[in-house]
C-alpha positions as CSV (number, residue, x, y, z in Angstrom):
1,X,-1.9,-11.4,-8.1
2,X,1.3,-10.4,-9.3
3,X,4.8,-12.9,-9.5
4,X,2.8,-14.6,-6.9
5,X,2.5,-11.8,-4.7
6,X,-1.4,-11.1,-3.7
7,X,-0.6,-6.9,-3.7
8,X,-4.3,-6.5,-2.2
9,X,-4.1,-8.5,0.1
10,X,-3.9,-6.7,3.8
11,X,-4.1,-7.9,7.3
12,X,-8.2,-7.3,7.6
13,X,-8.3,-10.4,5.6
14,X,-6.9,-12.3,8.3
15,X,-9.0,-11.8,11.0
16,X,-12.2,-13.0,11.9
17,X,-14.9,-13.2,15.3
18,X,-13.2,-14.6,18.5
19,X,-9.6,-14.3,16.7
20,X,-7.4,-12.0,19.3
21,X,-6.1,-9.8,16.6
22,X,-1.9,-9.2,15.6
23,X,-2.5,-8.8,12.2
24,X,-4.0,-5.2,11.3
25,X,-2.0,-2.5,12.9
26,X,-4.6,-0.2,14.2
27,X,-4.3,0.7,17.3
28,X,-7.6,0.3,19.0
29,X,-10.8,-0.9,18.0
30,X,-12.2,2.8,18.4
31,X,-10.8,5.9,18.7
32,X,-10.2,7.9,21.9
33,X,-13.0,9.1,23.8
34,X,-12.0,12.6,22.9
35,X,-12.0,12.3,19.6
36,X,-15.3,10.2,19.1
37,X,-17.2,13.9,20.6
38,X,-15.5,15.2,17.6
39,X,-16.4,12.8,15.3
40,X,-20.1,12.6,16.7
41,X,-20.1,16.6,16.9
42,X,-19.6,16.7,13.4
43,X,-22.3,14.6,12.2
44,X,-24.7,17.7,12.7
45,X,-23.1,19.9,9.9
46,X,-23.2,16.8,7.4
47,X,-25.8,18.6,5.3
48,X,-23.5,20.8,4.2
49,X,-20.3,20.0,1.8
50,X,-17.1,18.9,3.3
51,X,-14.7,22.3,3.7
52,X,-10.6,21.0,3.7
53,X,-9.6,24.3,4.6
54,X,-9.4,24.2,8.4
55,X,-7.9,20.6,8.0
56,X,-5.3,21.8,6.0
57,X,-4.4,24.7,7.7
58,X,-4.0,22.3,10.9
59,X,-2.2,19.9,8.8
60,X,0.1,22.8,7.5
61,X,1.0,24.2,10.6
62,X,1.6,20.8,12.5
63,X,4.7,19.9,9.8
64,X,5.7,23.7,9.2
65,X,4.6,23.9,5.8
66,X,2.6,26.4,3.7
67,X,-1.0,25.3,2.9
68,X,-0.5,24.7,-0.6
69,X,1.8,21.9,0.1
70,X,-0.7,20.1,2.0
71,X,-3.7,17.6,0.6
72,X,-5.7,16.2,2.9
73,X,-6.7,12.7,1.4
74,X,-9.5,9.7,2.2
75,X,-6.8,7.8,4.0
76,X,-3.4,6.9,2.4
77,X,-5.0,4.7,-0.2
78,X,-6.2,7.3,-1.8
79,X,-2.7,9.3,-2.0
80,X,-1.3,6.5,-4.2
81,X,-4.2,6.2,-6.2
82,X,-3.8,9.9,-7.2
83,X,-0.2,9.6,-7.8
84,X,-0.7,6.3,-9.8
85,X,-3.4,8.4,-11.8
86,X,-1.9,12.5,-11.8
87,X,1.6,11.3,-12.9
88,X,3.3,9.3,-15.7
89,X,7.2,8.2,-14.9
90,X,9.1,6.6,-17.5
91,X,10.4,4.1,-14.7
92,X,8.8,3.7,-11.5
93,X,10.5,2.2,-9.0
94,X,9.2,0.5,-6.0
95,X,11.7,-0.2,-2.8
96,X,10.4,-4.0,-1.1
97,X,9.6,-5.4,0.7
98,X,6.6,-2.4,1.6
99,X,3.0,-1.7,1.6
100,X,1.7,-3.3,-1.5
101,X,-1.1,-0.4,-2.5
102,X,1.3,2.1,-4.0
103,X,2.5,-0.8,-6.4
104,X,-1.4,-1.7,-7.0
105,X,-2.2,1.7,-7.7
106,X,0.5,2.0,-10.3
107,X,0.0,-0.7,-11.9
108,X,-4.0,-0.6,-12.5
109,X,-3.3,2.9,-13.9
110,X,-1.3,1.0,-16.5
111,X,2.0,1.8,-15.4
112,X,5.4,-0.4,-15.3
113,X,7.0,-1.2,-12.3
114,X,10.7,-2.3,-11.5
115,X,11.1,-4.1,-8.3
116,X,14.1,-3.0,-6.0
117,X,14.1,-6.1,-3.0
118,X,15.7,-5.2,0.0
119,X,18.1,-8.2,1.7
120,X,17.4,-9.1,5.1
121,X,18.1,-6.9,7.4
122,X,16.3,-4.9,4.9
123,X,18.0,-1.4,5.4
124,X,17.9,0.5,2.7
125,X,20.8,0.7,0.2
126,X,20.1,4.0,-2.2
127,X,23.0,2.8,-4.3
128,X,20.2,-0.3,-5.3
129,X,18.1,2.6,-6.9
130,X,18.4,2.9,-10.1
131,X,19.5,6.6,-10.9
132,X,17.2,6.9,-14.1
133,X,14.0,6.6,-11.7
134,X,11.9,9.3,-12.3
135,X,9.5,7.9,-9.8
136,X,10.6,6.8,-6.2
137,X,8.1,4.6,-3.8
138,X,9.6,3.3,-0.2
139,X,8.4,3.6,3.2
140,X,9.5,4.8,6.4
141,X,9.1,2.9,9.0
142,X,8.5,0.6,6.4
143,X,5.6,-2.1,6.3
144,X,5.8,-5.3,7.2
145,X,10.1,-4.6,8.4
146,X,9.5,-2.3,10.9
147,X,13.1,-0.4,9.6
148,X,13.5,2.9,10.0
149,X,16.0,4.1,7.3
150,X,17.9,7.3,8.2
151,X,16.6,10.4,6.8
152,X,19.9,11.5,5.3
153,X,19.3,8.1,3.0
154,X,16.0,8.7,1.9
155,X,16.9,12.5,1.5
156,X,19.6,11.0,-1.0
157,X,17.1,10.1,-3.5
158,X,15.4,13.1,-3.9
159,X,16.6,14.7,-7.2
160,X,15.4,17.1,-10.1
161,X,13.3,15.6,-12.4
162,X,12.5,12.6,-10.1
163,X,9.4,12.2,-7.5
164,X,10.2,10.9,-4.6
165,X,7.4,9.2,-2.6
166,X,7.8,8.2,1.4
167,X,4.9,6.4,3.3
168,X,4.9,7.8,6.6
169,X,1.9,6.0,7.8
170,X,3.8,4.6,10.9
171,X,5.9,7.7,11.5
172,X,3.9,8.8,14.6
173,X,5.1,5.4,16.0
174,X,8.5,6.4,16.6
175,X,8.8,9.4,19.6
176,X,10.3,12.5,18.2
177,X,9.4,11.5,14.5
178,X,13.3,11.7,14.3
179,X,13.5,10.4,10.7
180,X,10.8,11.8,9.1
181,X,10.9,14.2,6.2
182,X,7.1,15.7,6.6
183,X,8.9,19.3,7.1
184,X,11.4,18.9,4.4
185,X,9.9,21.3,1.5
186,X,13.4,21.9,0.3
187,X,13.9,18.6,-1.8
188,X,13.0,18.2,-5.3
189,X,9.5,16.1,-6.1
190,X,9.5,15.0,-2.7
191,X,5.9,13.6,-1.4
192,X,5.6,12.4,1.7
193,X,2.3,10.5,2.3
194,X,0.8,10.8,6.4
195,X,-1.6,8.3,7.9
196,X,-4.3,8.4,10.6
197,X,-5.5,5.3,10.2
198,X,-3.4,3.6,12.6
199,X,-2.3,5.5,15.5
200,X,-6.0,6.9,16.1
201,X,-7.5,3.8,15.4
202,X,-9.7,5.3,12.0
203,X,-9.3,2.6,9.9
204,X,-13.3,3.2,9.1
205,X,-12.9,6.5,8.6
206,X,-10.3,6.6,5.9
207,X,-7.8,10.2,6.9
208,X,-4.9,10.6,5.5
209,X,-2.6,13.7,3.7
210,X,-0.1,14.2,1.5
211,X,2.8,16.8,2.1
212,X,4.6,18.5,-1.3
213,X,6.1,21.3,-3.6
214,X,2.5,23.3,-4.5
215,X,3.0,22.0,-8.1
216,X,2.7,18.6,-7.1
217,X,0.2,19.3,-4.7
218,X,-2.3,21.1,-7.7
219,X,-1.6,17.9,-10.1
220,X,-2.4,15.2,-7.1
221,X,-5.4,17.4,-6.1
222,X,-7.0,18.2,-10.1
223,X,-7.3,14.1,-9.7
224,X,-8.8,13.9,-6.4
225,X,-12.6,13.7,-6.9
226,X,-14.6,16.7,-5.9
227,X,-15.8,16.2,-2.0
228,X,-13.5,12.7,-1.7
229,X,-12.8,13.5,1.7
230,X,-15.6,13.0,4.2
231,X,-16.6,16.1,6.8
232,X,-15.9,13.7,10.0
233,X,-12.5,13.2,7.8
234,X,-11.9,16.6,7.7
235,X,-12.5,16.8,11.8
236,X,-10.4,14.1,12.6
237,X,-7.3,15.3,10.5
238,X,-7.6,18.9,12.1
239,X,-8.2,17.6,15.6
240,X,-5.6,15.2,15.8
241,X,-2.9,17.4,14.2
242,X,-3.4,19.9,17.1
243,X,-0.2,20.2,19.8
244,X,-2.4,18.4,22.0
245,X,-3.2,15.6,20.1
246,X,0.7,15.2,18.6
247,X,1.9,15.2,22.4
248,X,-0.7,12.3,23.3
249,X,0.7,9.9,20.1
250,X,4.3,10.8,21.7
251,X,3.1,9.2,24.9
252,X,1.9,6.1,23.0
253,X,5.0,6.0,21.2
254,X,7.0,6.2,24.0
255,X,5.1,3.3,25.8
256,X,4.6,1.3,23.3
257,X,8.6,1.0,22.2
258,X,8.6,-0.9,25.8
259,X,6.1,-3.3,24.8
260,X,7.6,-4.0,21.3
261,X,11.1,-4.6,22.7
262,X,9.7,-6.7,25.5
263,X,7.4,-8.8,22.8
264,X,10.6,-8.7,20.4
265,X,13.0,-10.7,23.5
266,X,10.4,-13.1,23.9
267,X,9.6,-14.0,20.3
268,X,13.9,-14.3,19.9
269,X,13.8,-16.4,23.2
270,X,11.5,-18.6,21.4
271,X,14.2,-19.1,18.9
272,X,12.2,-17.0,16.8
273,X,14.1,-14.3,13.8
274,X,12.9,-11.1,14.4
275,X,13.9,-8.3,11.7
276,X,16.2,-6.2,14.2
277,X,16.3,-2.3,15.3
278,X,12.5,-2.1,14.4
279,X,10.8,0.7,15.0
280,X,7.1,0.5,14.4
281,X,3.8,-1.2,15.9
282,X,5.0,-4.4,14.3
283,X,7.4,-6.9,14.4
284,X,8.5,-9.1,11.4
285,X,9.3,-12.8,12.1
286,X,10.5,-15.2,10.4
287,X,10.9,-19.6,10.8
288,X,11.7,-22.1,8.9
289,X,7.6,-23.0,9.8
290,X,6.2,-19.7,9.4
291,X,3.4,-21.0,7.5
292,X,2.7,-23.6,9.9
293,X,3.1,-21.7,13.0
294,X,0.7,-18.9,11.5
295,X,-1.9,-21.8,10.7
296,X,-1.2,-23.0,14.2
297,X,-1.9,-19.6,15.9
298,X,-5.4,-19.5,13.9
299,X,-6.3,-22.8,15.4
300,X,-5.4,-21.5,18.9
301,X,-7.5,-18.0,18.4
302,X,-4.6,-16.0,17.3
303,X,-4.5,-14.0,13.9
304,X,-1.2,-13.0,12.4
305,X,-0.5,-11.4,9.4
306,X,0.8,-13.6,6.8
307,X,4.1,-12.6,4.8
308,X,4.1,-14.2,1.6
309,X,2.2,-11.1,-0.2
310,X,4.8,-9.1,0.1
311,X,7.4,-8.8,-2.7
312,X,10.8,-9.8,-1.1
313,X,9.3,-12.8,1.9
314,X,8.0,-15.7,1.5
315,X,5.7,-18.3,3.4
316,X,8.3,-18.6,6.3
317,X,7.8,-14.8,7.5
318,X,4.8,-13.6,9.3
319,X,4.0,-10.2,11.0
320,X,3.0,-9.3,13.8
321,X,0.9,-6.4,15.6
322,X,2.4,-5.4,19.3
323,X,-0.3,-5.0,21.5
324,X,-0.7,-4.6,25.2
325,X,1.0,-7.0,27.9
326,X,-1.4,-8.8,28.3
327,X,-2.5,-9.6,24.4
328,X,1.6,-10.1,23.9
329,X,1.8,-12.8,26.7
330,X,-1.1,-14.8,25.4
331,X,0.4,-14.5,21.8
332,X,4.0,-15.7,23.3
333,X,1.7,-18.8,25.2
334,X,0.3,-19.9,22.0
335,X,3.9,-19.6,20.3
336,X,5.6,-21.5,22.9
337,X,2.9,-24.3,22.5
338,X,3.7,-24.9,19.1
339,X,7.0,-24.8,18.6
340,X,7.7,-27.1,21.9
């Protein structure tokens, strides 16, 4: 608990059996068909211990980079932790609201944090940084907002002498990645931190990576434990970083924009506040009875993620997973039941 904002607290706490589930933004209770063969392939060489080279080299030439400026981490978590741990700014800076974990992890490793607090609409203002951060933490798209800040912005803070960290966890949601800096190995201390988790539903298997200059990428990696990263892992970041698998989370992307603009009319119909322009598997919503419309959805069947953890929102916002029609209809019945 920090200032009153629960930083580890995360949408798996909110769900529960028989609760149709908007508040963790995976994808899919399991992951493609495809992939599973992988996965289950890979059990057979599990005697041996896990090799990040293929993985990497996948990684590498998905985003255009060289191999040294790729780590392939257990899930994004981890990426913070080792950034929390390798490095030591003079003033970190954290842009909210965002996921709380690369807050937590600076702060357990004894580090001081300054708060910036985005204002609704929440776009992001670089002029709100302050310019003697040596140590830069926002997302993009960011979670719980959904924004997608332009790339030129979050290119702005990128200077000598300060690292500049950008959660891409949610990029793949958007089709062309058109903000992303993943390929960008031409700014100073940039680190941009990739997700698996959530477009190819491996929340249980924990596959992430970090993209950066090859001296960052030896300091993050002489922290990472020896073998962190699991041989499945390893599989899964290589096979879904082929062309094949990149063109298959365009096609989600693509389809699933229709079914967060069509959940994002109704929820505004409903009188609702959505967070505009979002771009992301989420929406955020706010009313002046968030907290009681989010209880009220949990006694109808329906778990949303609360807001209230996040630095920046309080107990009137709530978020909310886009799912299928038909999951978004039933969400919008219970919604309409409550408010009248």
């Amino acid at each position: 608990m920090r200032d009153g904002h629960d930083l580890r607290h995360h949408g798996d706490a909110e769900v529960g059996a028989g609760l149709l589930d908007f508040a963790v933004n995976v994808r899919a209770a399991a992951p493609p068909e495809w992939l599973a063969r992988r996965l289950t392939a890979s059990l057979a060489t599990l005697g041996s211990y896990p090799d990040p080279a293929a993985a990497r080299a996948a990684v590498a030439r998905r985003h255009g980079r060289d191999v040294g400026e790729v780590l392939v981490t257990a899930g994004a978590a981890e990426a913070f932790v080792l950034i929390a741990r390798a490095l030591r700014p003079r003033r970190a800076v954290v842009v909210h609201p965002q996921f709380t974990e690369p807050e937590a992890a600076l702060r357990a490793a004894g580090h001081a944090v300054r708060r910036v607090l985005l204002p609704p609409d929440f776009v992001l203002d670089p002029a709100l940084v302050p310019d003697d951060a040596d140590l830069v933490v926002l997302g993009n798209p960011t979670n719980p907002t959904s924004v997608l800040h332009p790339a030129g912005a979050v290119a702005s803070l990128a200077r000598p002498g300060r690292v500049l960290v950008v959660d891409e966890a949610f990029a793949d949601c958007v089709p062309g990645e058109p903000e992303s800096l993943a390929s960008r190995a031409d700014l100073p201390g940039l680190v941009v931190v990739r997700s698996l988790t959530k477009t190819w539903s491996l929340a249980g298997l924990r596959a992430g990576y970090v993209l950066a200059g090859p001296h960052l990428v030896r300091t993050l990696s002489a922290a990472q434990p020896l073998w962190s990263v699991s041989t499945p892992a390893l599989v899964a970041t290589e096979a879904c970083s082929s062309p094949e698998a990149v063109a298959e989370a365009e096609r989600w992307a693509v389809e699933l924009a229709g079914h967060r603009d069509g959940l994002a009319s109704s929820l505004r119909g409903l009188g609702l506040t959505v967070v505009p322009s979002a771009r992301a598997s989420f929406l955020l919503v706010r009313s002046p009875d968030g907290e009681g419309l989010r209880q009220g959805l949990r006694e109808r069947g329906v778990a949303v993620r609360r807001g209230d953890t996040f630095p920046g929102l309080g107990p009137e916002w709530f978020r909310v997973a886009v799912r299928g029609p038909d999951a978004n209809r039933a969400l919008e019945r219970a919604l309409a039941e409550l408010i009248g």
